[in-house]
C-alpha positions in Angstrom: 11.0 21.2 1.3 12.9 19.8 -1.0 12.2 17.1 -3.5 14.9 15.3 -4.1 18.5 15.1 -1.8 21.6 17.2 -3.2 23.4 14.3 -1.1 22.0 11.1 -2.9 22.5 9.7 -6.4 19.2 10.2 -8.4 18.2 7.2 -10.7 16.5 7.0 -14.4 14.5 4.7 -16.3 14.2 5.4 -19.4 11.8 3.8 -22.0 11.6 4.3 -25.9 8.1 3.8 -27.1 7.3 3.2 -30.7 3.9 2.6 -32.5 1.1 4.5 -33.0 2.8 7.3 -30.6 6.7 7.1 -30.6 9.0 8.8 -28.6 10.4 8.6 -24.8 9.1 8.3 -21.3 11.4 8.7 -18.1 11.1 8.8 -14.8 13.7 9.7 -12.1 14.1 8.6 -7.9 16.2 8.1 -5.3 17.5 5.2 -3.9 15.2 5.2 -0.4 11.5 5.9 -2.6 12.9 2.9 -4.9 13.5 0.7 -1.7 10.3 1.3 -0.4 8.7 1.1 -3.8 10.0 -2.6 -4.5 9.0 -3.7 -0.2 5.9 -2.4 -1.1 5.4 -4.4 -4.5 7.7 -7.7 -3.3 6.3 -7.1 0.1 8.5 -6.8 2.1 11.1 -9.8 1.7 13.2 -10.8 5.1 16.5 -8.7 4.4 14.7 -6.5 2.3 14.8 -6.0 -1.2 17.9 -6.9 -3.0 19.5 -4.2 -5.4 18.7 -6.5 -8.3 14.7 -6.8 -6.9 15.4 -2.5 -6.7 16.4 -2.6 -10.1 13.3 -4.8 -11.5 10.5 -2.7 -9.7 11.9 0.4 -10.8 11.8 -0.7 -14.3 8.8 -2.0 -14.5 7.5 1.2 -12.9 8.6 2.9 -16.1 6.9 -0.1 -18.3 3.3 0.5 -16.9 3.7 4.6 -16.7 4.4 4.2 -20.4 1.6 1.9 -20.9 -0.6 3.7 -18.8 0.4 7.1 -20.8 -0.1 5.6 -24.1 -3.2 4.2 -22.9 -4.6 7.9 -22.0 
């Protein structure tokens, strides 16, 4: 099985980290795992989540992997 589909765009954040480590962290997805990344987080609003709430969660995914990776 495949991870990711040839028939959907694929989306980056990207994250330059600087400090006692420097360099760049980033993660990629697709637009269904970022929807049901951001209902999970947001829980869930009626509607859904909002391409700018999308946006947000996916971002902010990147800021605590980096965190998390500088941490370790």
């Amino acid at each position: 099985s495949k991870l990711f589909s040839d028939s959907e765009p694929v989306y980056m954040s990207w994250i330059d980290v600087r400090g006692a480590i420097t360099g760049a962290l980033s993660i990629v997805a697709q637009a269904d795992f970022i929807r049901t990344l951001a209902s999970n987080i947001l829980g869930d609003p009626e509607g859904g989540p909002t391409e700018e709430d999308c946006k947000d969660v996916f971002r902010e995914m990147g800021n605590i992997l980096a965190g998390n990776f500088i941490t370790e």
